[in-house]
C-alpha positions as CSV (number, residue, x, y, z in Angstrom):
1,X,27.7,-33.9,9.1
2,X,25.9,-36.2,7.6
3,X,25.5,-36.0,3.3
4,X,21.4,-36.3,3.6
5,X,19.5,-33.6,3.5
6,X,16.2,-32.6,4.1
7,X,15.0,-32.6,1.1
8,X,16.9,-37.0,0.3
9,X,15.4,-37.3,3.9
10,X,11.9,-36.8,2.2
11,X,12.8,-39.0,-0.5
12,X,14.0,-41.7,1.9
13,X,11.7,-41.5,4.7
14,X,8.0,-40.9,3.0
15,X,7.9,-44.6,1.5
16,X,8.4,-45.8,4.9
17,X,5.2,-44.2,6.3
18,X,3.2,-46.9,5.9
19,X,5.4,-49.9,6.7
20,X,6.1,-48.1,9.9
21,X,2.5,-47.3,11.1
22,X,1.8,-51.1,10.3
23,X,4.6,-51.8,13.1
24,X,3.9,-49.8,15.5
25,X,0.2,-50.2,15.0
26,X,1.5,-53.8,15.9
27,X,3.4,-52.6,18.7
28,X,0.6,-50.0,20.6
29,X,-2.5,-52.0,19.5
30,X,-3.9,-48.4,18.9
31,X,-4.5,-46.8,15.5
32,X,-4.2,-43.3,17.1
33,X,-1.3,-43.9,19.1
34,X,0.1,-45.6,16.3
35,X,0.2,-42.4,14.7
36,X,1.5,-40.6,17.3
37,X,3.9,-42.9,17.4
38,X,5.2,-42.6,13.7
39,X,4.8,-38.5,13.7
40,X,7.2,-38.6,17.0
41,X,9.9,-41.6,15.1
42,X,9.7,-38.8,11.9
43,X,10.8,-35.9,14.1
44,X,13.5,-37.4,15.9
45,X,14.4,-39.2,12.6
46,X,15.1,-35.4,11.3
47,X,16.4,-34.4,14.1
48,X,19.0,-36.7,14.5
49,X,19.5,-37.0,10.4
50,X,23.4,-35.5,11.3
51,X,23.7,-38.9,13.1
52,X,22.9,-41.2,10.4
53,X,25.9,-42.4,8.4
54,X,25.6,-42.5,4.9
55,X,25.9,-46.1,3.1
56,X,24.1,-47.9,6.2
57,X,20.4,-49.1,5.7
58,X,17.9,-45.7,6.3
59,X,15.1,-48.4,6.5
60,X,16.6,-50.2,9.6
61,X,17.7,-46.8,11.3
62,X,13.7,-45.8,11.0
63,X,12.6,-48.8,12.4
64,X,14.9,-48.9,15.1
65,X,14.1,-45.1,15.5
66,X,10.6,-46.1,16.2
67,X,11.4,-49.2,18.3
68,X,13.3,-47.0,20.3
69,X,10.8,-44.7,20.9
70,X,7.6,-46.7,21.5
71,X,10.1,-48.3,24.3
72,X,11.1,-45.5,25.9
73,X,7.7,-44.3,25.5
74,X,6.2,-47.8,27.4
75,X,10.0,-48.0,29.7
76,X,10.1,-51.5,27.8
77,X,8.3,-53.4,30.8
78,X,4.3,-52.0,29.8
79,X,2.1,-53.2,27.2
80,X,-1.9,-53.1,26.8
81,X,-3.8,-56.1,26.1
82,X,-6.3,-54.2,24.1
83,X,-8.1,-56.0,21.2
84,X,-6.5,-54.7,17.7
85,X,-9.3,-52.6,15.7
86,X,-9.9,-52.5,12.5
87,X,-10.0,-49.6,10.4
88,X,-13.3,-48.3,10.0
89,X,-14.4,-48.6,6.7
90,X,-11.6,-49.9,4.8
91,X,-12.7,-53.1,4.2
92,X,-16.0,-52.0,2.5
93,X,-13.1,-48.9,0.3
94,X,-11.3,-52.3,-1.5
95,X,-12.9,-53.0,-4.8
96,X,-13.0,-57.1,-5.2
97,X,-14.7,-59.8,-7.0
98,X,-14.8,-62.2,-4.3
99,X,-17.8,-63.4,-3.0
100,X,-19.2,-63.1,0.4
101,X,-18.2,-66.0,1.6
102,X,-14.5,-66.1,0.2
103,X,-14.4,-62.6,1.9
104,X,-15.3,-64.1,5.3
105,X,-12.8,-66.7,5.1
106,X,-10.2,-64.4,4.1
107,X,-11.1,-62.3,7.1
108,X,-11.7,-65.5,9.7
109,X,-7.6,-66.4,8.1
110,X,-6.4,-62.8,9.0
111,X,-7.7,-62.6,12.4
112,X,-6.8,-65.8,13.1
113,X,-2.9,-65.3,12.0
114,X,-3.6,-61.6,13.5
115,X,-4.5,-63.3,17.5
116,X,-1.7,-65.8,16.4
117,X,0.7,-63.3,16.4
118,X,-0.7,-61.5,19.4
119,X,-0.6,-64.1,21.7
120,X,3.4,-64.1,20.4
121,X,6.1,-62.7,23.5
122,X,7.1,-59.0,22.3
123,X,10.3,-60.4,20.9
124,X,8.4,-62.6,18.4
125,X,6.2,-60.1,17.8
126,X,8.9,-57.9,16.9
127,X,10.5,-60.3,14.2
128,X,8.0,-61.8,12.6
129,X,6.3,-58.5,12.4
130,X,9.2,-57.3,10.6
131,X,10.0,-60.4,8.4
132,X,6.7,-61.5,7.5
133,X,4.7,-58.5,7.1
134,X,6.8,-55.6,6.5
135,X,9.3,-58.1,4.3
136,X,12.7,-56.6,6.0
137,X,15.9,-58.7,5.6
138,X,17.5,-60.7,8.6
139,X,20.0,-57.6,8.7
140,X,17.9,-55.1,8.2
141,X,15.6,-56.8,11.3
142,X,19.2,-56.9,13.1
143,X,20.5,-53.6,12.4
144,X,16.5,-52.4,13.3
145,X,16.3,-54.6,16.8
146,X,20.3,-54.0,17.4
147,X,20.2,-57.6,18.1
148,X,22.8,-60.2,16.2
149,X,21.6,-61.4,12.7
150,X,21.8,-65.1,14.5
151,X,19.3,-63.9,17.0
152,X,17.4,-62.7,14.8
153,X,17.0,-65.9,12.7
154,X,16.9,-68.2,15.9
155,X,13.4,-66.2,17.0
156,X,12.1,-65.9,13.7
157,X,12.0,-70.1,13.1
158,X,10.6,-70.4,16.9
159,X,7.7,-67.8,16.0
160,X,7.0,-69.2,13.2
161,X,7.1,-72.8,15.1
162,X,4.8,-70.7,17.9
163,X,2.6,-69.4,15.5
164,X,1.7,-73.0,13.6
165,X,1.1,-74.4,16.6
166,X,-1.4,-71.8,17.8
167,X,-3.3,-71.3,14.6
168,X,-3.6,-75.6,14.8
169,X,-4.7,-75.1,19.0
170,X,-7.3,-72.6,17.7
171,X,-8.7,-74.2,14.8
172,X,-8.7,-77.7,16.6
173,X,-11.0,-76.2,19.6
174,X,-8.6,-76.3,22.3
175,X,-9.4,-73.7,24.8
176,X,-5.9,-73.1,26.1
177,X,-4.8,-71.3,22.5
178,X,-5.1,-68.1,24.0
179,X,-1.6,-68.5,25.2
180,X,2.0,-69.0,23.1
181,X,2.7,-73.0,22.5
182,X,5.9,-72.2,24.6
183,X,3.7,-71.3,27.6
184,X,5.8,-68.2,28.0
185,X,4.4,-65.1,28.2
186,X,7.0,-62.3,28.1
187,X,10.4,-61.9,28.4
188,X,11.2,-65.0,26.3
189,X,14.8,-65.1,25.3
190,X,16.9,-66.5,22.3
């Protein structure tokens, strides 16, 4: 039996519920199944808290928790190609002192680096998701993906190689930006 309990569970997990709805928000490219997706990784997560082993990283085991589930949940081979909203209304909820036009920028950089990563293979996705955004460690992506700490660095530099030369293909006109510099698709290995 494992020494967490409910109540360190709580404590452990509720700090996560953000970082984890950004990924699988990432991941579904739906805010609602998003949520779905997070309330279903926090039930199974207590569920199976007698299987996690005290002293390894709870952050990775949630993440990998909700990996597992949103590819179970998809049988790892289906994705949508849905546009990623935005959330209604929280733009106009963030106090700032920028001006209009430093806001648009700001925005035209975001959804640029957001179609960026986008166009990115699932396993890109995945790591730079994880790295860049959510600020995980290469182990803590490892342990999360179950993949080796080697991999994990090889597809990070090659997303980030991906990603540079999309965001130049876009901002330099070229129409054929929609796809990864790689010209892969999915299933890209490393």
């Amino acid at each position: 039996m494992s020494g967490v309990n409910q109540k360190e569970f709580e404590k452990l997990a509720l700090p996560l519920l953000d970082p984890l709805y950004n990924f699988a928000r990432w991941m579904c490219r739906d805010a609602e199944e998003a949520r779905d997706l997070v309330q279903e990784t926090f039930a199974k997560a207590l569920k199976a808290l007698a299987s996690f082993q005290e002293g390894t990283n709870f952050r990775a085991w949630m993440f990998r928790i909700l990996r597992n589930t949103f590819l179970t949940s998809r049988t790892g081979l289906e994705r949508r190609n849905t546009v990623q909203e935005s959330e209604e209304g929280f733009a106009d909820s963030v106090a700032s002192h920028d001006t209009p036009e430093l806001a648009l920028v700001r925005r035209a950089d975001s959804e640029l680096v957001q179609q960026a990563i986008a166009a990115l293979p699932v396993v890109f996705q995945e790591v730079v998701i994880l790295a860049d955004l959510e600020e995980l460690k290469y182990q803590e992506i490892a342990d999360a993906l179950d993949i080796p700490i080697g991999t994990v660095m090889s597809r990070l530099a090659r997303a980030r190689r991906m990603l540079r030369e999309h965001i130049v293909a876009l901002l330099s006109g070229k129409s054929d930006a929609r796809k990864p510099a790689s010209g892969k698709t999915v299933g890209a290995k490393s």
